[in-house]
VOMIDREN-643169 format. One line per 3 residues: for each residue x negated, z, y negated of N, C-alpha, C, O. Coordinates in steps of 0.02 Angstrom, whole numbers. Last residue first. Example, Ala and Ser with C-alpha at 12.3 -4.5 7.8 and 13.67 -1.06 7.14 Angstrom:
-642/354/112/-684/357/53/-645/394/-2/-670/402/-57; -660/390/284/-615/390/225/-660/390/165/-712/423/166
# end
This chain:
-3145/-248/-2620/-3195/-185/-2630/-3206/-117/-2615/-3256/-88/-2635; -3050/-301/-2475/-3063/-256/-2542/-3130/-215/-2548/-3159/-175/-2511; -3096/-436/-2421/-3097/-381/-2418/-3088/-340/-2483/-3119/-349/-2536
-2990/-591/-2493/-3045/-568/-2475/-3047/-487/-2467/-3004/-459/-2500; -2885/-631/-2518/-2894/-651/-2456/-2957/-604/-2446/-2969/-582/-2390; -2886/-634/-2668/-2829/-582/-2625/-2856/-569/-2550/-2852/-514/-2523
-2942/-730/-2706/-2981/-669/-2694/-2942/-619/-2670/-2964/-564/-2654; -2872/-833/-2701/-2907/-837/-2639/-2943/-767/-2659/-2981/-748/-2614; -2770/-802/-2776/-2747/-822/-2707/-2802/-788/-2679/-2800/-736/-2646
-2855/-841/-2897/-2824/-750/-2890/-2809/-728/-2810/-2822/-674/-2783; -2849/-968/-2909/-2916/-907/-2888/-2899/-846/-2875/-2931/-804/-2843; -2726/-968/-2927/-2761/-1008/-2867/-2827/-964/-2844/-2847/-938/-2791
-2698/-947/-3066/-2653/-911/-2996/-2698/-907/-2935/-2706/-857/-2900; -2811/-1012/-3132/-2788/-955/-3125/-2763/-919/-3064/-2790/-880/-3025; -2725/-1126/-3106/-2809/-1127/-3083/-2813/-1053/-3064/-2818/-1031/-3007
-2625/-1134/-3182/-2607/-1140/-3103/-2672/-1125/-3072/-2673/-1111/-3013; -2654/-1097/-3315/-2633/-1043/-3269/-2628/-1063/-3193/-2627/-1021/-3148; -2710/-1241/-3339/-2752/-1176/-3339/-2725/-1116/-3307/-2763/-1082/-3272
-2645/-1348/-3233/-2643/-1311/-3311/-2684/-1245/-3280/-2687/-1215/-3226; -2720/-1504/-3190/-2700/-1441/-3168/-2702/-1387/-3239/-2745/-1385/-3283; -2749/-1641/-3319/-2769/-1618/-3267/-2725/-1550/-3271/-2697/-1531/-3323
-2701/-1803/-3338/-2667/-1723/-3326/-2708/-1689/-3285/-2710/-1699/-3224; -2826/-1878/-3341/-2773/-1902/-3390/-2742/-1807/-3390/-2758/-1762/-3429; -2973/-1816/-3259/-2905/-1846/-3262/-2854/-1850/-3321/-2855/-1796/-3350
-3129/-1821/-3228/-3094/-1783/-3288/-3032/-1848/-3283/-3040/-1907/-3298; -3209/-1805/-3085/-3181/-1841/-3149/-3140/-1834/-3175/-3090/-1840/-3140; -3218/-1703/-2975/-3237/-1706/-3032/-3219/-1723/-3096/-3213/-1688/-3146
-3066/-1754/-2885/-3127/-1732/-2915/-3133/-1706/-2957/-3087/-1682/-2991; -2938/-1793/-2944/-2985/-1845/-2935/-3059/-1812/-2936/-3104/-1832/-2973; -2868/-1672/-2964/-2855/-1734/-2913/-2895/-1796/-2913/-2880/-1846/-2879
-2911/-1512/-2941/-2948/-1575/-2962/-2937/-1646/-2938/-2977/-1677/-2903; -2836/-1443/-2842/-2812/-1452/-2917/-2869/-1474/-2958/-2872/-1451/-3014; -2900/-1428/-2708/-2840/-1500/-2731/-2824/-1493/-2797/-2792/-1541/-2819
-2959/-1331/-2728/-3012/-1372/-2734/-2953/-1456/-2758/-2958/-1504/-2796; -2829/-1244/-2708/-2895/-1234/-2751/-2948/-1290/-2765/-2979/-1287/-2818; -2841/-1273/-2565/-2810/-1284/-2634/-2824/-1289/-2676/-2837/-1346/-2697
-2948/-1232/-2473/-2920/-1322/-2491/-2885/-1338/-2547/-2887/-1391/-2578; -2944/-1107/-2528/-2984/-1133/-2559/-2986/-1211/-2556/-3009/-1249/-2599; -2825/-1083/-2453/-2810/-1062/-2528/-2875/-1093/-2558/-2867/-1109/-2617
-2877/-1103/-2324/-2803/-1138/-2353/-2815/-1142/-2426/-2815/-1195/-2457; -2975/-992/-2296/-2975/-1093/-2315/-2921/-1140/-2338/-2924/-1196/-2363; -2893/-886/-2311/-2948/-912/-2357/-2957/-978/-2374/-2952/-1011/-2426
-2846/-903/-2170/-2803/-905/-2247/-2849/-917/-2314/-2835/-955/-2360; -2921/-936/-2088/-2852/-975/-2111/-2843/-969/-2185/-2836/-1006/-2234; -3084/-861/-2126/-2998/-858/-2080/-2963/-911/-2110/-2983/-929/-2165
-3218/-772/-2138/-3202/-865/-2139/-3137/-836/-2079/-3139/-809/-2024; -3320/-680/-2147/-3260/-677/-2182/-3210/-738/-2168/-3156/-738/-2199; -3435/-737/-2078/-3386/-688/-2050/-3325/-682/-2083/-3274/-680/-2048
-3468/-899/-2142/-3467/-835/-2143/-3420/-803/-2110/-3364/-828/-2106; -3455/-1038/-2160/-3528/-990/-2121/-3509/-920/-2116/-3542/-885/-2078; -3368/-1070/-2264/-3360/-1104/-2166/-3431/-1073/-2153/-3462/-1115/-2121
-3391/-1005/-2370/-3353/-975/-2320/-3365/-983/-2253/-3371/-945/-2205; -3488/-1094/-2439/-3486/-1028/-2434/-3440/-987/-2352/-3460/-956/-2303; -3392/-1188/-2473/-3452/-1197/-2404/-3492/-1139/-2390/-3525/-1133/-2338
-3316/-1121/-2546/-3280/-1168/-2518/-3334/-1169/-2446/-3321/-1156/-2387; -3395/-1117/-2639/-3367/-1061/-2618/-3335/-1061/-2549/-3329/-1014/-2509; -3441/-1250/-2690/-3486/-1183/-2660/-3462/-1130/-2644/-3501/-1084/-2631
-3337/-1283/-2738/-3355/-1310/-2682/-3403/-1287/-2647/-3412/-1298/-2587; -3314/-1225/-2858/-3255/-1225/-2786/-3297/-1230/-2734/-3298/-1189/-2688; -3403/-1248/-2931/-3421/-1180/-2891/-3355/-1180/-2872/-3333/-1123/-2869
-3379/-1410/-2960/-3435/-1394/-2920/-3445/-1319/-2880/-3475/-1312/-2827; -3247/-1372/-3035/-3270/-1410/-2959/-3325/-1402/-2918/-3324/-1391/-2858; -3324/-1314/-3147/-3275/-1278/-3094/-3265/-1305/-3064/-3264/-1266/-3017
-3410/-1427/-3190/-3449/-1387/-3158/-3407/-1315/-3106/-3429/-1282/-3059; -3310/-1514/-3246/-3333/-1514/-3187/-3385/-1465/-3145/-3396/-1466/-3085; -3255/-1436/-3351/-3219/-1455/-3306/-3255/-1471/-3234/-3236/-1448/-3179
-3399/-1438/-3424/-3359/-1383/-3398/-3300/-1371/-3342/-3293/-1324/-3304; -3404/-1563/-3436/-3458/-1521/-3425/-3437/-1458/-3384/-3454/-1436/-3329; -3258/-1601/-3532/-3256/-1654/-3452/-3338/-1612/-3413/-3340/-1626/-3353
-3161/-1512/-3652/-3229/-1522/-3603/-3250/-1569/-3532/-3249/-1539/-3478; -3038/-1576/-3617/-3070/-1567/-3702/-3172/-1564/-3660/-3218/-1604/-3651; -2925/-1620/-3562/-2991/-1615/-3533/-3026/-1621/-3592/-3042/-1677/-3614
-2751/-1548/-3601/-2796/-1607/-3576/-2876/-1577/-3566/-2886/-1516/-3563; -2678/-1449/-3643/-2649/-1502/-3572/-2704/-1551/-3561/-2702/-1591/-3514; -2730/-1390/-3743/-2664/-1424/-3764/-2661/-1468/-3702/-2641/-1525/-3711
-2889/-1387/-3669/-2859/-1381/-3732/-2797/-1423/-3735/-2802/-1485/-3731; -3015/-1357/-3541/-2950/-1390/-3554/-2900/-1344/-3623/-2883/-1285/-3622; -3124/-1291/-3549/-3116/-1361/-3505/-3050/-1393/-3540/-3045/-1451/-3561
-3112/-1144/-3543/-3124/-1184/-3599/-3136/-1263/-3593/-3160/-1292/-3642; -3052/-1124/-3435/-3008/-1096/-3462/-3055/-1130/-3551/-3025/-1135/-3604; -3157/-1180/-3331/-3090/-1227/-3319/-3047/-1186/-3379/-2992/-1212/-3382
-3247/-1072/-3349/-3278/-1144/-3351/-3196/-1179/-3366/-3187/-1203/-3422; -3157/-959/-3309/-3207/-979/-3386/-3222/-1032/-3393/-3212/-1054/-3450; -3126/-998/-3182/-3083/-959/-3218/-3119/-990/-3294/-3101/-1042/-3323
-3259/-988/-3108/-3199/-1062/-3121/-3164/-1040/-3169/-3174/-1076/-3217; -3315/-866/-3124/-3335/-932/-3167/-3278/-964/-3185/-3252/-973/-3240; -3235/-788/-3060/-3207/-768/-3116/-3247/-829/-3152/-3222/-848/-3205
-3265/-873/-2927/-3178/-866/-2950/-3196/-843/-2999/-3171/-888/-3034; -3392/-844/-2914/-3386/-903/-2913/-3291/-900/-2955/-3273/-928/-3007; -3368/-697/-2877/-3385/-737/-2948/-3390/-783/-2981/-3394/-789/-3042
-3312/-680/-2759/-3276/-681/-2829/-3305/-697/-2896/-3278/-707/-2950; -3432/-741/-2699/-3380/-792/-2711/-3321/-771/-2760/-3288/-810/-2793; -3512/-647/-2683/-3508/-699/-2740/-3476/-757/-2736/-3488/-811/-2763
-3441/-549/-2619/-3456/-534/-2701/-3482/-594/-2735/-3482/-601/-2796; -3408/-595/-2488/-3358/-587/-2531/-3369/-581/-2619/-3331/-597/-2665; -3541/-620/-2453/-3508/-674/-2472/-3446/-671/-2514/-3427/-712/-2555
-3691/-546/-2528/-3641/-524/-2486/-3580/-589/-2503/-3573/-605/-2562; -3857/-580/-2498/-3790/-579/-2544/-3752/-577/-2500/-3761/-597/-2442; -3975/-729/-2470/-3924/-675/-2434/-3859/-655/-2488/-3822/-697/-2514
-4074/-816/-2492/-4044/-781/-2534/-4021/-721/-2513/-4043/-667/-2533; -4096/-918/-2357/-4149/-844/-2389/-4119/-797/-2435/-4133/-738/-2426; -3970/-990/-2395/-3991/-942/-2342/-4029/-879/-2340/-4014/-820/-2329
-4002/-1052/-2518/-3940/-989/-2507/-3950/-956/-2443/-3938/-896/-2438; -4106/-1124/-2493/-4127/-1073/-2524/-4066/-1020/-2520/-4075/-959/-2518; -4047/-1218/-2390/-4103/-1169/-2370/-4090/-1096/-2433/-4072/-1039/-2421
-3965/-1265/-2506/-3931/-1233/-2442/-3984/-1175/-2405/-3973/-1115/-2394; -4043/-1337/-2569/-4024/-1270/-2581/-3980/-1248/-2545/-3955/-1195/-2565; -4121/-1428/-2476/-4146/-1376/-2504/-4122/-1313/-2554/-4154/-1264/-2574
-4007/-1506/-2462/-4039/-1475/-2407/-4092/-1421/-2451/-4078/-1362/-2442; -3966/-1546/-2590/-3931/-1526/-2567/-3961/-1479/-2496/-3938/-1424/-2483; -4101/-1655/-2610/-4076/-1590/-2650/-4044/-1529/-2604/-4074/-1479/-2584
-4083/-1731/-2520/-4144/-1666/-2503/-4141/-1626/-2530/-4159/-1569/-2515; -3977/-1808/-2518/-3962/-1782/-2486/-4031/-1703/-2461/-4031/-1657/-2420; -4036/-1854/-2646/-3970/-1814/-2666/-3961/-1766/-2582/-3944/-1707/-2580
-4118/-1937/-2592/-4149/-1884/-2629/-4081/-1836/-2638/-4090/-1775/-2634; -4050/-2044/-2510/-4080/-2001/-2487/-4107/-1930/-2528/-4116/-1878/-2498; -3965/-2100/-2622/-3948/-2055/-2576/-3982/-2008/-2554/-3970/-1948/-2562
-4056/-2180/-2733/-4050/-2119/-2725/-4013/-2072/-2661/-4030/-2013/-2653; -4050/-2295/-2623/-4121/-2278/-2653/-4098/-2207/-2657/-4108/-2169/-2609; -3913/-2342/-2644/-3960/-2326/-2593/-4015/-2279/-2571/-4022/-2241/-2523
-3891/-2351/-2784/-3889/-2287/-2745/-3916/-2275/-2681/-3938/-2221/-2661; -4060/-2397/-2870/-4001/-2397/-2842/-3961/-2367/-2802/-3998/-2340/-2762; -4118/-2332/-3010/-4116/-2347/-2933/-4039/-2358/-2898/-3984/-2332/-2905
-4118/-2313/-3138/-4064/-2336/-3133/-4062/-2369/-3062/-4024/-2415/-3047; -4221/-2223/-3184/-4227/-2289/-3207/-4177/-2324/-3164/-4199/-2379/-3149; -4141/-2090/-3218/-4181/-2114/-3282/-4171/-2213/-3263/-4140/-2255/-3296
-4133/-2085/-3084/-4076/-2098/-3137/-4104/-2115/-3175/-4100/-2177/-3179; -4255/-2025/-3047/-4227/-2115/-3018/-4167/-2127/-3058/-4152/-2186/-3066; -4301/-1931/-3098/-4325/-1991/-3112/-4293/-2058/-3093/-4300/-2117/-3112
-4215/-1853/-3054/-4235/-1866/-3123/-4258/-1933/-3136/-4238/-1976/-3175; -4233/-1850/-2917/-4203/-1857/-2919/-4165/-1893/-3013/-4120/-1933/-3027; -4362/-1784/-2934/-4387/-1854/-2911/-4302/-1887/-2919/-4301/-1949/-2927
-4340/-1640/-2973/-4376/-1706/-3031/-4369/-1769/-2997/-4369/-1817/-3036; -4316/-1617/-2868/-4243/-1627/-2920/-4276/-1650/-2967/-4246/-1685/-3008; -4408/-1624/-2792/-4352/-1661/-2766/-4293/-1665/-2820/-4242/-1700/-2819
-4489/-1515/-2860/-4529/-1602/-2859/-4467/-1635/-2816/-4484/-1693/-2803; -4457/-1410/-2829/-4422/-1431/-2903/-4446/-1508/-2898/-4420/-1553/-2931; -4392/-1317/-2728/-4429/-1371/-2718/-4423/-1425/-2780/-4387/-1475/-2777
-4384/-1165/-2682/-4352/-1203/-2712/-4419/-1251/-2732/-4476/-1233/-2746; -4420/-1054/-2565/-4449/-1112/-2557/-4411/-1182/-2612/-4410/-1239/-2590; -4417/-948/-2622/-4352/-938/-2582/-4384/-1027/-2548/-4353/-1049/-2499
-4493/-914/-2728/-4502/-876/-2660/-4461/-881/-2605/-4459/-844/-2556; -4436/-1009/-2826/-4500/-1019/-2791/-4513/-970/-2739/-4552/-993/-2697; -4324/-895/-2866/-4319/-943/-2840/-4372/-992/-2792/-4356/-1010/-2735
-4385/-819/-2991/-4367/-790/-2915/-4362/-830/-2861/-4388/-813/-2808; -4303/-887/-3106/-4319/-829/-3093/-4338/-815/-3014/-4290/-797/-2979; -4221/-987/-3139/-4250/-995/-3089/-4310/-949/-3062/-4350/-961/-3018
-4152/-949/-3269/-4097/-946/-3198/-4143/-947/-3139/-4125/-918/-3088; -4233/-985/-3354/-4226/-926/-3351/-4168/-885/-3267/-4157/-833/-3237; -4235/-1115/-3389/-4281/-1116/-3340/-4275/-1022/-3318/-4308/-999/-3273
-4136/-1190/-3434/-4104/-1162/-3398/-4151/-1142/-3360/-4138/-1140/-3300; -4210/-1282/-3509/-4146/-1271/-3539/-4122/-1193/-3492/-4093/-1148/-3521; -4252/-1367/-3431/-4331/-1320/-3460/-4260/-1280/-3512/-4283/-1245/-3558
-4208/-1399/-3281/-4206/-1398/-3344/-4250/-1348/-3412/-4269/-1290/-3412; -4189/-1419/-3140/-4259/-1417/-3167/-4256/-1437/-3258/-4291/-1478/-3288; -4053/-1397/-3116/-4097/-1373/-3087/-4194/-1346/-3117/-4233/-1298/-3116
-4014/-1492/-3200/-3988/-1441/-3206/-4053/-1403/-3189/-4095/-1382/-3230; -3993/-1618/-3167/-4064/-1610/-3180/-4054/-1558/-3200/-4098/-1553/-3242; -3863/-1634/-3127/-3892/-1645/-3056/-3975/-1620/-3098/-4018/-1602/-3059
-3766/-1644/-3235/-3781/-1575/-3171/-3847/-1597/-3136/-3881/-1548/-3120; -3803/-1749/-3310/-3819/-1667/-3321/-3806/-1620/-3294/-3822/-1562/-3310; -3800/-1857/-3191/-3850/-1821/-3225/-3862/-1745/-3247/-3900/-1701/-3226
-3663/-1901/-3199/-3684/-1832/-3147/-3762/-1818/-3179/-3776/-1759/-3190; -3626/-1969/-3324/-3585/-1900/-3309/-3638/-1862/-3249/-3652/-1802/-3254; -3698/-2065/-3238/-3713/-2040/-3315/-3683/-1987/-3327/-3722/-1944/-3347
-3629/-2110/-3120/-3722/-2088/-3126/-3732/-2073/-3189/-3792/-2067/-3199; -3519/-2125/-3048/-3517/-2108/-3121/-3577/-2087/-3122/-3577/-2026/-3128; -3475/-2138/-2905/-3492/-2202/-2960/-3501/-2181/-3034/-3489/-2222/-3078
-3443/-2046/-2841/-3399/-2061/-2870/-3415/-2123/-2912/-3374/-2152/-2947; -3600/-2005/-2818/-3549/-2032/-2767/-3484/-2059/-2781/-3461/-2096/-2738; -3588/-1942/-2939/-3648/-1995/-2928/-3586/-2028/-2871/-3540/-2066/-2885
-3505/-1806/-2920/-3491/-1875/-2971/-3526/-1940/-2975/-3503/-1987/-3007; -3545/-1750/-2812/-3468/-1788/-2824/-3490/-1838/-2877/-3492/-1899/-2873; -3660/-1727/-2892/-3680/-1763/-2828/-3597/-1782/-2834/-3586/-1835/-2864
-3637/-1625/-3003/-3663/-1694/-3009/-3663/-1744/-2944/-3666/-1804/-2956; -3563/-1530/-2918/-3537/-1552/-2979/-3557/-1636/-2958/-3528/-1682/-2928; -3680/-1471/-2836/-3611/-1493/-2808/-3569/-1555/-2857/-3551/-1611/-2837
-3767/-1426/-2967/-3769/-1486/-2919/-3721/-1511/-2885/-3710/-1571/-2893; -3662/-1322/-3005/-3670/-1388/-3054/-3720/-1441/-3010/-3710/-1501/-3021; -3671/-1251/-2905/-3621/-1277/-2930/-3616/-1326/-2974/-3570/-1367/-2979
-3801/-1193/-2901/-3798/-1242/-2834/-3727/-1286/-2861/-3722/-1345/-2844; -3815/-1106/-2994/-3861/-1179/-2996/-3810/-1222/-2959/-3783/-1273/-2981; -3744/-1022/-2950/-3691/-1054/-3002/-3763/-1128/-3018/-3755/-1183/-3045
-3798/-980/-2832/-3728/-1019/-2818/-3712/-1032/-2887/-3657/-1059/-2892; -3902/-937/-2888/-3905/-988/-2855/-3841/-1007/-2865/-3828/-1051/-2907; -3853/-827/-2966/-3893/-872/-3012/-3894/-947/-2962/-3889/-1003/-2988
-3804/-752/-2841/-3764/-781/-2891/-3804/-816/-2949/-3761/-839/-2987; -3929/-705/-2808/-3869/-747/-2740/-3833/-759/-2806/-3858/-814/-2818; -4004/-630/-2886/-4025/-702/-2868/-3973/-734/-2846/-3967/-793/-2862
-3907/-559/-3016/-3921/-567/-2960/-3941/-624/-2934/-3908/-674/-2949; -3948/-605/-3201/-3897/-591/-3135/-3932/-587/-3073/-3989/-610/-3072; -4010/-644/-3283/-4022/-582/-3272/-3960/-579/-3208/-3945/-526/-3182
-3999/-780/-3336/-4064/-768/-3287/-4072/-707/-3269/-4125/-692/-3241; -3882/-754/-3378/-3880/-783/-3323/-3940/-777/-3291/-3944/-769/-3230; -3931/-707/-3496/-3912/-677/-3480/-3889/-706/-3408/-3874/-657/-3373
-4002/-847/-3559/-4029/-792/-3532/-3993/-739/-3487/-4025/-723/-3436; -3897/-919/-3552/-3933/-910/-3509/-3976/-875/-3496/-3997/-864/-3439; -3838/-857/-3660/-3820/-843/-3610/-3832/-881/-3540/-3796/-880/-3490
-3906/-878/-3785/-3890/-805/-3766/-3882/-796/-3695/-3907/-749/-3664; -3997/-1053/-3728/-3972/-994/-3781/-3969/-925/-3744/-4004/-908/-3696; -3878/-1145/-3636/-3948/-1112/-3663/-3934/-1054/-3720/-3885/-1025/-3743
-3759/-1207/-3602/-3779/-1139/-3589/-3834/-1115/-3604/-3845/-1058/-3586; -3745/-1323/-3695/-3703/-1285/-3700/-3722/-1200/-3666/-3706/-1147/-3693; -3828/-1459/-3706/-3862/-1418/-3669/-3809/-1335/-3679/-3843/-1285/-3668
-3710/-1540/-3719/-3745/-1517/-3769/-3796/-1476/-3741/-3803/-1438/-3789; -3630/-1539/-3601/-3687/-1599/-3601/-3715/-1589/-3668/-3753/-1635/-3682; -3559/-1437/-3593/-3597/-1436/-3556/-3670/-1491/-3581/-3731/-1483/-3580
-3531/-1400/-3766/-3513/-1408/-3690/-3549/-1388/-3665/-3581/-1338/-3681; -3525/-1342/-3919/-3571/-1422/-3883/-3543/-1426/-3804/-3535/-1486/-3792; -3523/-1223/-3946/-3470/-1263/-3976/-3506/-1326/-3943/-3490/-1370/-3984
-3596/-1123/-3884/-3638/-1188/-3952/-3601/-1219/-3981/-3618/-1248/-4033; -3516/-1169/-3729/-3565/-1120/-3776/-3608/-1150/-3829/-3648/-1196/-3819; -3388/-1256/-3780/-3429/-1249/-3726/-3454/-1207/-3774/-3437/-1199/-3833
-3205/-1267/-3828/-3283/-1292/-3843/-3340/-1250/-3787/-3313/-1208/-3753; -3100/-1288/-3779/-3091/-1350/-3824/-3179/-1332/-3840/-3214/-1377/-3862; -3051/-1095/-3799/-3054/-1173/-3757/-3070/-1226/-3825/-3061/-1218/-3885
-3060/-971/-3807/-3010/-1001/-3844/-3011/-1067/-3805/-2958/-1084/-3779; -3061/-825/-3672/-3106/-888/-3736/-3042/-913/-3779/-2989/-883/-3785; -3006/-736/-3599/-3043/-794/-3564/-3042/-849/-3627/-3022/-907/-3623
-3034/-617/-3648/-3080/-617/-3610/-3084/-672/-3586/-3135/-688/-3554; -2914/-604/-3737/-3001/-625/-3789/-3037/-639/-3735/-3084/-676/-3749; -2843/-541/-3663/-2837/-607/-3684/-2895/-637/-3713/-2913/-695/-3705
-2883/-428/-3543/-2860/-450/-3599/-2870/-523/-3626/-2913/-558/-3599; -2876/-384/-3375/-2910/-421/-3438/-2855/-429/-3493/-2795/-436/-3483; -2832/-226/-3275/-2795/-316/-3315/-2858/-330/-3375/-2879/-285/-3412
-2919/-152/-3166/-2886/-156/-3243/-2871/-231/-3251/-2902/-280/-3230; -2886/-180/-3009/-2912/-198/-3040/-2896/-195/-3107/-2854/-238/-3122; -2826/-106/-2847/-2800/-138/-2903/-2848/-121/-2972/-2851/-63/-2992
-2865/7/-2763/-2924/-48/-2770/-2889/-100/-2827/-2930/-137/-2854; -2787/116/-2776/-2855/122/-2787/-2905/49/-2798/-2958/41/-2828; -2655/54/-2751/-2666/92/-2810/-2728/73/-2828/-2740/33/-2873
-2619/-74/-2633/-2635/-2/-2638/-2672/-4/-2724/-2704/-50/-2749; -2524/-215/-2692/-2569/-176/-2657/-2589/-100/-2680/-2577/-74/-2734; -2412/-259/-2752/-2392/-206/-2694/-2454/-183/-2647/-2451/-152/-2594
-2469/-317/-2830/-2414/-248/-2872/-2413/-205/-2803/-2413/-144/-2796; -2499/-440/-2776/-2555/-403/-2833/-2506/-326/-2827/-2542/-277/-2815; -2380/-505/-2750/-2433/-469/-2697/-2476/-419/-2734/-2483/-360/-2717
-2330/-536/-2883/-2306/-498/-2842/-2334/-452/-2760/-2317/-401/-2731; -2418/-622/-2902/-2415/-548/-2958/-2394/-504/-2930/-2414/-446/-2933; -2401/-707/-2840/-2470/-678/-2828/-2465/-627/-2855/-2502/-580/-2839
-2269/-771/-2883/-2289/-752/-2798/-2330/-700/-2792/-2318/-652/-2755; -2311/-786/-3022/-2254/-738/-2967/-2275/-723/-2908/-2295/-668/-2887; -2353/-931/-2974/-2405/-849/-3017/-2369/-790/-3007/-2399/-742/-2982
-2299/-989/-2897/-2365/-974/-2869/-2366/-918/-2916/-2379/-861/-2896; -2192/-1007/-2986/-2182/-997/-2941/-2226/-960/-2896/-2207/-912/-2862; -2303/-1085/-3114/-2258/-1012/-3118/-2234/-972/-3054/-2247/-912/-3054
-2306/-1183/-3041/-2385/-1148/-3039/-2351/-1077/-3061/-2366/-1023/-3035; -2181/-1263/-3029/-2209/-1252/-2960/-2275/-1187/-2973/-2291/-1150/-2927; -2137/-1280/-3175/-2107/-1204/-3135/-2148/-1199/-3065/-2155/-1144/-3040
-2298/-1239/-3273/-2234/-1275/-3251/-2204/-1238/-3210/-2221/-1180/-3197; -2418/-1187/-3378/-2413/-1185/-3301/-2360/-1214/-3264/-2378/-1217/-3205; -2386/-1183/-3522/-2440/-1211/-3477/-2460/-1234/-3394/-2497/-1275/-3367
-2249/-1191/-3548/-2307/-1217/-3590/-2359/-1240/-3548/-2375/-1299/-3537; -2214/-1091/-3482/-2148/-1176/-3479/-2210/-1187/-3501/-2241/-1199/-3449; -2289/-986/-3487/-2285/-1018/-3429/-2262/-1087/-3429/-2281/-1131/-3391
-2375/-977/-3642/-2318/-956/-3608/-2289/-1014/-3536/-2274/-1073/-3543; -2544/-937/-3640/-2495/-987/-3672/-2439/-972/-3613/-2452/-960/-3554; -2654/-888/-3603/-2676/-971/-3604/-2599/-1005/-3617/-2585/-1065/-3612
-2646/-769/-3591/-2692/-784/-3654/-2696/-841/-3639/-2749/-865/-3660; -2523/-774/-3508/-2538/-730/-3571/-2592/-749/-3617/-2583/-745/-3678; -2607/-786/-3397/-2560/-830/-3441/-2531/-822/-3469/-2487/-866/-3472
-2693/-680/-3409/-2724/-734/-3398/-2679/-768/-3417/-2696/-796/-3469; -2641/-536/-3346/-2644/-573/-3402/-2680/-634/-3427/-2700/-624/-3485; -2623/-553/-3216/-2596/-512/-3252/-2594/-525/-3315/-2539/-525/-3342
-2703/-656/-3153/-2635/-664/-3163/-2604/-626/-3201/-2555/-650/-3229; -2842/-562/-3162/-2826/-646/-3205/-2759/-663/-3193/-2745/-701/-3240; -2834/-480/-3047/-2808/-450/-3105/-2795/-531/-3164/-2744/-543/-3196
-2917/-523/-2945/-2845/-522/-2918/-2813/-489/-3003/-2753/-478/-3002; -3035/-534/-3008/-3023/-565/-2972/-2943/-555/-2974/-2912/-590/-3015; -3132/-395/-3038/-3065/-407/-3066/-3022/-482/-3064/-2981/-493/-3108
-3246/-341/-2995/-3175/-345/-2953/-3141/-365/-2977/-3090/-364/-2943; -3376/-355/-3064/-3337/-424/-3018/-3286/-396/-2977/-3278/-422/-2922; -3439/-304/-3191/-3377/-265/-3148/-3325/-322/-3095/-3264/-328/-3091
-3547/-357/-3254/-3549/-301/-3220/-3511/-267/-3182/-3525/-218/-3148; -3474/-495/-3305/-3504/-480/-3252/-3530/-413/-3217/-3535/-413/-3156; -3404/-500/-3402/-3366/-458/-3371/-3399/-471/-3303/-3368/-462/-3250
-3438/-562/-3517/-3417/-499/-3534/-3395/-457/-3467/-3375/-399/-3468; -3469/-681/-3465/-3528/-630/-3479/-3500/-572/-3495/-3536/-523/-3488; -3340/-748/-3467/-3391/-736/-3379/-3443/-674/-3417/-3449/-620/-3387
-3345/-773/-3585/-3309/-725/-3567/-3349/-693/-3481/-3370/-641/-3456; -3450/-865/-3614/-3446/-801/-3654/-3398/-758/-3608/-3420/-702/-3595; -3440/-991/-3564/-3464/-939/-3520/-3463/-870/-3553/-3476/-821/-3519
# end
């Protein structure tokens, strides 16, 4: 998340991660193949022919990490965001402290449902992590209901059965939906942020073609999928958006679960770049 932190005060730069983004994740034959090269062209090429004023400075290479380690060098499942930069997450805007909570729940619930109740854990107790208690800033006014993500704690701990847990997964999920409601926020601004996360989360996720982080990998599934449900409510919600975010969400072919090949870091790239094209200019 180091890089996400360098560049939260200025969330336009969305449509600029093609510019140099595969550039700092390694030469196209290398990382991206010819179908995600094809796509990154494509987008560079829309990118060039928009108007002057709202085109975005290019990032530099240092801005999306080295990969292969989470914050702490530990991941996700090292408790990886505590520290510097959760704090600095507890300083963000409420509507985006939620949607990146709500992402690592998204996360864990695929993966419980997927049959993997040990992988989803460390999203799913996210919420009520004494690790991450700096994100929940504010939150109790929105009616966040921490006795459903403890109760949800507890039944993994003792290995309920899913039955059993459904129902709690499904109160989670209802209660932060409520709370994104109360939240408000404007949808285009945090859904590009949700895009410059994925970008960070999925650009230290994956080292030399593979799933070095499987924490990180999945928690950029999880803020697809909040972006993703983000939309189908909102005025902004067209074709084209949803296209690029069905996509976007298809370069996790099994989900969550960390795949043999997973999607190269520039095709992720391109993808997010897609869908913030779609969106109003700043």
């Amino acid at each position: 998340m180091k890089s996400t932190l360098k560049r939260w005060a200025g969330l336009g730069l969305g449509t600029a991660f093609l510019g140099t983004g595969l550039a700092g994740c390694g030469s196209a034959e290398e990382d991206v193949g010819a179908t995600a090269a094809e796509e990154a062209q494509e987008a560079q090429e829309t990118i060039a022919a928009a108007p002057a004023e709202t085109a975005p400075e290019p990032l530099s290479a240092d801005d999306f990490g080295e990969g292969g380690e989470g914050e702490g060098g530990e991941g996700e499942g090292g408790e990886g965001e505590g520290g510097e930069s959760g704090e600095a997450i507890g300083a963000l805007p409420l509507p985006h402290r939620l949607a990146f909570m709500t992402g690592h729940v998204k996360a864990g619930l695929a993966l419980y449902r997927a049959g993997e109740p040990q992988m989803a854990s460390q999203h799913l107790l996210h919420p009520v992590s004494e690790t991450h208690e700096a994100e929940r800033a504010g939150l109790d006014a929105l009616g966040f209901d921490a006795a459903v993500f403890e109760t949800v704690s507890k039944a993994l701990e003792e290995g309920k059965p899913a039955a059993e847990v459904e129902p709690m997964l499904v109160a989670a999920e209802k209660n932060l939906a409520e709370m994104s409601g109360a939240a408000g926020g404007e949808d285009a601004d945090v859904i590009r942020f949700l895009m410059e996360t994925i970008v960070d989360e999925y650009t230290v996720a994956i080292t030399d073609g593979a799933v070095s982080d499987p924490g990180e990998y999945q928690d950029a599934y999880g803020f697809a999928i909040v972006a993703r449900e983000r939309i189908e409510g909102s005025e902004l919600r067209t074709d084209g958006i949803v296209t690029e975010l069905d996509t976007l969400i298809g370069l996790w072919p099994e989900a969550p679960v960390p795949p043999e090949s997973p999607a190269p870091i520039g095709q992720v790239i391109a993808q997010t770049s897609k869908v913030v094209l779609e969106l109003p200019a700043e």
